[in-house]
N, C-alpha and C positions, 0 to 999 in steps of 0.2 A: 795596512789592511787594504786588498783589495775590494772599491765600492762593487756593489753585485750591481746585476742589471735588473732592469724590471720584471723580467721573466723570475731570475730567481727571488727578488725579494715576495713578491704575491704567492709562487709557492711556499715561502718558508713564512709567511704569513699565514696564511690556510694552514698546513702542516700544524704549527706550532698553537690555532687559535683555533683548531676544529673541537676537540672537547672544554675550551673554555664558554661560562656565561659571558652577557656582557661587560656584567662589572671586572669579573677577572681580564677579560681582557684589557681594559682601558687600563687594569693594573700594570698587564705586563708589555702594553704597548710602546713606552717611553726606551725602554731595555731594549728589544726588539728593532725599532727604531732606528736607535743608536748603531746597534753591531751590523744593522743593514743594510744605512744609507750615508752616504756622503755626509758630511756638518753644512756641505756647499747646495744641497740639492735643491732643485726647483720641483717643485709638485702640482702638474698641472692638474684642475679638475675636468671634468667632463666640457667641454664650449657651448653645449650645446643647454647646459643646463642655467637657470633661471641668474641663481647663484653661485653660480662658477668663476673662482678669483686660481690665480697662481700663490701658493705658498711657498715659503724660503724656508731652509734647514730642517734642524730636527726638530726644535718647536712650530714649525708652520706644518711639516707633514702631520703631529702628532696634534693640532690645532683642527686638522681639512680629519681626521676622524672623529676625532671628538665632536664634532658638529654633526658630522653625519648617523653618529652613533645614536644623538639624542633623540632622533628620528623614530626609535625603534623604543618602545617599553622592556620587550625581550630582542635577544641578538641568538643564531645561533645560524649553521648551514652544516650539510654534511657535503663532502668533496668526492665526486665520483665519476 
């Protein structure tokens, strides 16, 4: 499998997580994850922010959501 690039993973992240809530998402994030990114990947955060670390693989990408997720009571966006 070819890794995507960052371009394509955030679209097929939107795409795939425009009608989900947040719970559903964080369900179908680990899946997602998986078929999108490297096992090897570095996930850098924003530098600029407070708490911004580099995560590693699929559990660190799916770790740097999960965090950011808790943030929100409700999750939703529309893509336009």
């Amino acid at each position: 499998m070819r890794p995507v690039g960052e371009v394509e993973f955030v679209e097929g992240l939107y795409g795939a997580a425009e009608a989900l809530d947040k719970q559903q998402l964080l369900d179908v994030l680990p899946a997602l994850i998986e078929q999108s990114c490297d096992p090897e990947i570095e996930w850098f955060e924003d530098p600029q922010r407070a708490d911004s670390r580099i995560y590693r693989g699929h559990a660190g990408v799916l770790q740097s959501f999960t965090q950011w997720l808790e943030g929100f009571d409700e999750y939703g966006f529309v893509v336009e």
